[in-house]
C-alpha positions as CSV (number, residue, x, y, z in Angstrom):
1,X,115.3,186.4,236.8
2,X,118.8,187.1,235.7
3,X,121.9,185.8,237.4
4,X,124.4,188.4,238.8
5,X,126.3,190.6,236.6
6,X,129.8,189.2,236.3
7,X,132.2,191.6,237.7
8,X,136.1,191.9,236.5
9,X,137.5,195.0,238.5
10,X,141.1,194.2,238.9
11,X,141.6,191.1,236.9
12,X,144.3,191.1,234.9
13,X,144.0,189.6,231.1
14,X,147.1,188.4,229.4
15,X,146.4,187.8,225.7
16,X,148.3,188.7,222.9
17,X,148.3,191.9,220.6
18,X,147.3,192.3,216.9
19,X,150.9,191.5,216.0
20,X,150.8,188.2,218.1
21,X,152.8,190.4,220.9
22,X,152.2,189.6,224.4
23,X,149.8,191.8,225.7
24,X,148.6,192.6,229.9
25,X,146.1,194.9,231.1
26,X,143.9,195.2,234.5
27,X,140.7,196.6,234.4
28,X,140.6,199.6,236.9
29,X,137.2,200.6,237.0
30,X,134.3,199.4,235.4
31,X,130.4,199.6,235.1
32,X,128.2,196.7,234.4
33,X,124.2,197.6,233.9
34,X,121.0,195.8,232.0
35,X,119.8,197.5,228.5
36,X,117.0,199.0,229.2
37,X,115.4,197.4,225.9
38,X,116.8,194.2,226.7
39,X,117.1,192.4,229.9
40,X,119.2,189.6,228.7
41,X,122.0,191.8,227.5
42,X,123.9,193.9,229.9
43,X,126.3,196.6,228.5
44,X,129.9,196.8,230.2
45,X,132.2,199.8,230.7
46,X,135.8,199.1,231.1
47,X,138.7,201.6,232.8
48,X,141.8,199.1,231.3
49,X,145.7,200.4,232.3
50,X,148.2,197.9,230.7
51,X,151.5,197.4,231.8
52,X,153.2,200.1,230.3
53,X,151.1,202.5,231.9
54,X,148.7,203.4,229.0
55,X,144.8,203.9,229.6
56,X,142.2,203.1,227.6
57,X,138.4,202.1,227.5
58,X,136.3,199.7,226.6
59,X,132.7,199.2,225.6
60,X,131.5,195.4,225.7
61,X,128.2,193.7,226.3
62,X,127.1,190.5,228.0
63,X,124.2,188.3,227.0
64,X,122.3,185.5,228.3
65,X,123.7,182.8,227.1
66,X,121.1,180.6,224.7
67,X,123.8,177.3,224.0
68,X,124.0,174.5,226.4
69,X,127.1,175.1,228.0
70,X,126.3,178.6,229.2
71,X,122.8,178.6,229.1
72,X,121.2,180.5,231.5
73,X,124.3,182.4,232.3
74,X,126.1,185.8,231.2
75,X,128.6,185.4,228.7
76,X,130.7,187.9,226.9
77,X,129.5,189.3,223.6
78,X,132.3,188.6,220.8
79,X,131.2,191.3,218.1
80,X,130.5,194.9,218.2
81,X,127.7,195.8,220.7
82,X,124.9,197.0,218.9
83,X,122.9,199.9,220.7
84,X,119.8,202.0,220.2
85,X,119.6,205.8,221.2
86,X,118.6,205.3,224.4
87,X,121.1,202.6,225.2
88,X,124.1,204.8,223.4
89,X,123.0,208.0,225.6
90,X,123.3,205.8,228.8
91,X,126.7,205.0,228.4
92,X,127.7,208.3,227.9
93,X,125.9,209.2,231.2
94,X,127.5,206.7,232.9
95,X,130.8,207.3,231.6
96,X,130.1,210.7,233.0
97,X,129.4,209.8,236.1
98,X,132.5,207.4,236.8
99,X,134.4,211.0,235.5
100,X,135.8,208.9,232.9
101,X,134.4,212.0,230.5
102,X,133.1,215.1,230.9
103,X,129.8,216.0,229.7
């Protein structure tokens, strides 16, 4: 059995930019579910409003952590979420749902 899905609606990230320029956003909204070919990876849908005012997106994914410090526990994926059909199709239709697009 996996552990909750970590949750991040209305944290705010400070981080830099490309360009090494401080950079704030909040996420907004979000929706967090299980791949449906993979229950150890969770794919994550981010509403993000920075400080300026602009709006954006995100897709990122979660895994199961396999190395000792996070074993056992969700942790962030750091490269490109890779997706079947199925799993690409779902994010529309959840993105659709939130009203974040239209179908």
């Amino acid at each position: 059995m996996n552990p909750p899905l970590p949750k991040r609606l209305g944290k705010t990230t400070n981080t830099k930019d490309i360009d090494g320029n401080p950079m704030n956003y909040t996420i907004i909204d979000e929706d967090i579910f299980e791949s449906p070919s993979n229950k150890r990876k969770a794919f994550c849908l981010h509403h993000i409003r920075f400080d300026d005012g602009r709006e954006t997106f995100r897709i990122g994914y979660y895994m199961i952590a396999q190395r000792l410090r996070m074993k056992g526990k969700w942790a962030w994926g750091q490269y490109a979420p890779m997706m079947n059909k199925q799993e690409i199709q779902l994010i529309f239709e959840h993105a659709i749902k939130k009203g974040w697009i239209k179908s």
